[in-house]
N, C-alpha and C positions, 0 to 999 in steps of 0.2 A: 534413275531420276526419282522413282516413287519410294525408291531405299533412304534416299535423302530428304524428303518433303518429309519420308516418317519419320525419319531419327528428328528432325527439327521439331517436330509436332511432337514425339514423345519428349525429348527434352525438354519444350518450353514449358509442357503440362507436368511437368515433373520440379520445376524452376520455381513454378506458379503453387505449385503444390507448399513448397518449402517458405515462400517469400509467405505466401499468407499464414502456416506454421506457425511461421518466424514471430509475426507480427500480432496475431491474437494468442499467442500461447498463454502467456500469465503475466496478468497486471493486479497490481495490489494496492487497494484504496486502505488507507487506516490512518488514524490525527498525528500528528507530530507529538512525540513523549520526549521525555526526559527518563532516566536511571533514577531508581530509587535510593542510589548514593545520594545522588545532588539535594533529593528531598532533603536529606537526614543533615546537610549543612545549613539550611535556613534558620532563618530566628524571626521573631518575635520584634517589630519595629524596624524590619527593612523596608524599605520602599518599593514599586512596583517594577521599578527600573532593575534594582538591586537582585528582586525574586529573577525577575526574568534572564537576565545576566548570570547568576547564580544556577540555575536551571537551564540555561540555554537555550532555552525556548518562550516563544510569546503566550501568553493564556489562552488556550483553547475556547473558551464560550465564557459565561460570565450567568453568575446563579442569581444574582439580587443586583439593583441597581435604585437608592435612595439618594436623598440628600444629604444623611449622616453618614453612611457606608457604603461600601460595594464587594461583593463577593464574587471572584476571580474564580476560573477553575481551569487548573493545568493538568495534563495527561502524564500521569509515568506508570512505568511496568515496572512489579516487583520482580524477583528472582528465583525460579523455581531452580529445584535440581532433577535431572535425570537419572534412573537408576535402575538396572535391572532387581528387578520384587526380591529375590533370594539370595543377594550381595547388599538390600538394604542397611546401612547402620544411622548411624545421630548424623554426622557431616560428610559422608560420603556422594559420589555421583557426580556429574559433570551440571554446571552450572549453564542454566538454559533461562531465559526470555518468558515470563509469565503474562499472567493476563494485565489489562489495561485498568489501573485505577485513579478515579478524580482528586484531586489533591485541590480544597477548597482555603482561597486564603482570603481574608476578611480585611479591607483597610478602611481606614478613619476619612472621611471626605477633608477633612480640613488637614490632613496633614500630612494627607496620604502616604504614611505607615501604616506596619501591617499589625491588624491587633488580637488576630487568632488562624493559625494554621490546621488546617485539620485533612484529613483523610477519609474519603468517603468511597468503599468499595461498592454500592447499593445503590449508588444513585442512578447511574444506568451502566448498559453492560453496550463498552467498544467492543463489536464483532472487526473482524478483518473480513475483508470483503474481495477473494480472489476470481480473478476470470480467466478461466481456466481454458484449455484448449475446446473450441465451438466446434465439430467434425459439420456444424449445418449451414455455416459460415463459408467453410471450405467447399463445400459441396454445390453452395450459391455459385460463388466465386467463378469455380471450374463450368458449371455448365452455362454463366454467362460471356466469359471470356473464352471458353474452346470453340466454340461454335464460330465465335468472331474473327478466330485467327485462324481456323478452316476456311472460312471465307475469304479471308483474305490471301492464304497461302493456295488458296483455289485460283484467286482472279490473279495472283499476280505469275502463279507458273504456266495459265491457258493463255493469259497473254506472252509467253517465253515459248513456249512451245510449238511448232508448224502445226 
């Protein structure tokens, strides 16, 4: 009988163990970007609708806001390459995911087309923001919940038992 109470108490601390794992291991905050292809299709007198469509994404924040103009600012990542240092050459390496830059586009209040696209890698720097496994989380967790299901796997086998 107390072979079984244990195996149930080590399983569910082992269950408990994995589910909260599971669940804080890694979450990732970062803006919605676009590819730095889709930049290099824009022009010069598209509309807001057009940019955004065109980039597939909505404007991240917005840098100036007048009565004559407004300055939009959308998120994309350039394209680095990976490459081991002593097989480097000019185009070689596996094409990888760079860092995050603001793509600043300026429209006309009255006609809202756009009348200067620019690129602004300095304006501020998108960190990616991961939440990694918390081992103090898990360890809250476990000694607020083992204790509770001891107790309970206490009252409920002294009530079963002569």
């Amino acid at each position: 009988m107390q072979n079984s109470c244990m195996s149930k108490i080590v399983s569910f601390s082992f269950f408990s163990l994995i589910f909260a794992a599971l669940f804080s291991a890694c979450f990732v905050r970062a803006p919605r970007y676009t590819r730095v292809e889709k930049v290099f299709e824009l022009k010069v007198g598209m509309t807001k609708e057009e940019i955004s469509q065109a980039l597939d994404t909505k404007p991240y924040n917005f840098k100036l806001l007048t009565d004559t103009v407004s300055v939009l600012l959308y998120k994309y990542r350039v394209t680095d390459r990976a490459v081991i240092p002593f097989l480097l050459k000019e185009n070689n390496g596996k094409s990888v995911r760079g860092k995050y830059v603001n793509l600043m586009v300026t429209y006309d209040a009255t006609s809202g087309k756009s009348t200067r696209i620019e690129s602004c890698s300095d304006c501020d720097e998108t960190e990616i923001q991961e939440k990694k496994f918390d081992i103090d989380k898990v360890i809250t967790f476990l000694t607020v919940t083992l204790p509770v299901v001891l107790v309970f796997l206490g009252i409920k086998f002294a009530a079963t038992s002569p």
